[in-house]
N, C-alpha and C positions, 0 to 999 in steps of 0.2 A: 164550665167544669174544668177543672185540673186536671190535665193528662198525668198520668204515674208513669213512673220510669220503671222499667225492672231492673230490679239489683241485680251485676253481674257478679258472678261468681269470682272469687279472686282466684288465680291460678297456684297457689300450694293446694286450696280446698280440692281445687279440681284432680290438682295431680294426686291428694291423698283420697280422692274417691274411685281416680280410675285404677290407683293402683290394689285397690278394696276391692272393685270391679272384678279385676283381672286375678287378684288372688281367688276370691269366689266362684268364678267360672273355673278357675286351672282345681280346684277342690271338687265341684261338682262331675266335670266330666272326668279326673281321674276314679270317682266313686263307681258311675253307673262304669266306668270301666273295666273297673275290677268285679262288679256286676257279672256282668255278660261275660268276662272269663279273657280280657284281656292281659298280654304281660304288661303288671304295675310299674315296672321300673321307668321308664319315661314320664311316669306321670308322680311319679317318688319323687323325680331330680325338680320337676315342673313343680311341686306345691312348693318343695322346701326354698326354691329358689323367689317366687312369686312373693312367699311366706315372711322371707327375710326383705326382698324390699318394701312389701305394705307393711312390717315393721320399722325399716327406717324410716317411711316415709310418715309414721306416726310421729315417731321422737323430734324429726326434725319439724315438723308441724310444731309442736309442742315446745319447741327452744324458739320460736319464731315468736309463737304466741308470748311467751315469757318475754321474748326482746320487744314487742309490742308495748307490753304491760308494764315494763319499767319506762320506757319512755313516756305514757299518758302518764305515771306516777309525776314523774319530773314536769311536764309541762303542766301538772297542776300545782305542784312546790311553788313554781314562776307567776303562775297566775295568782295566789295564796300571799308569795311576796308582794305582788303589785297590788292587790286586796285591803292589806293591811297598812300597806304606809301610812294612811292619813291617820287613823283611831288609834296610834298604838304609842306613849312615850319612848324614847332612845332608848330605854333600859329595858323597855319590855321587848322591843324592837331585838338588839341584842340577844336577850335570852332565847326569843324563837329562832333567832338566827343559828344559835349554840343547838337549840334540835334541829332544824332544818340539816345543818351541815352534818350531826348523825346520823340521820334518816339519809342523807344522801351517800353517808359512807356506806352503809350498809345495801343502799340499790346501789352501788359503785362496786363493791366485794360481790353482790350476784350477778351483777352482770360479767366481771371477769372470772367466775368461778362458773359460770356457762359458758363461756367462750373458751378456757382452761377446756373443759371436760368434753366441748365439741372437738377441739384441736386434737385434741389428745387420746381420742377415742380409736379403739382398733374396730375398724372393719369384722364383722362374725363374717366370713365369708363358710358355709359349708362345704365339706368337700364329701363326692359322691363318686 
């Protein structure tokens, strides 16, 4: 019988679930806090703060996956070239050539138009 491996977790997942985690918990004990009649303000500074980085740590999740995703697009362009060389005449070859190289301009424009908008991004920092 075949032993199974268990898939480990990659570590963005992880960091975007502990920071889930830890946003969750700082929401829950500020609630029952305010419950029982404690002063909220530690726990105001404590979500908005936990708040903003399991929101970053979404987006950047999300620009990772997009950088992922353009890459497997490309390394099947490469495989799709090597594919077709033998069935295809010189002209017909050519003409997929003439999309392919559109198709790559335009995952070329995404991917520096996410890198553009990571670079260039202002920190929300809240101030309290």
């Amino acid at each position: 019988m075949r032993a199974q491996h268990k898939k480990r977790m990659e570590a963005s997942k992880r960091l975007l679930l502990c920071a889930g985690i830890i946003f969750a918990v700082s929401v829950a004990i500020g609630t029952i806090a305010a419950i029982v009649g404690a002063d909220p303000t530690f726990f105001m500074a404590v979500i908005g703060i936990t708040g903003g980085v399991f929101g970053s740590a979404i987006v950047s999740y999300e620009n990772k996956a997009k950088m992922e995703n353009v890459v497997k697009i490309k390394m099947a362009i490469i495989k799709f070239r090597l594919a077709i060389q033998g069935y295809l005449t010189p002209e017909q070859i050519e003409q997929v050539e003439i999309d392919i190289q559109a198709l790559e301009a335009a995952i070329d424009g995404k991917i520096d138009d996410t890198v553009a908008q990571v670079v260039n991004q202002d920190p929300d920092i809240p101030n309290f």
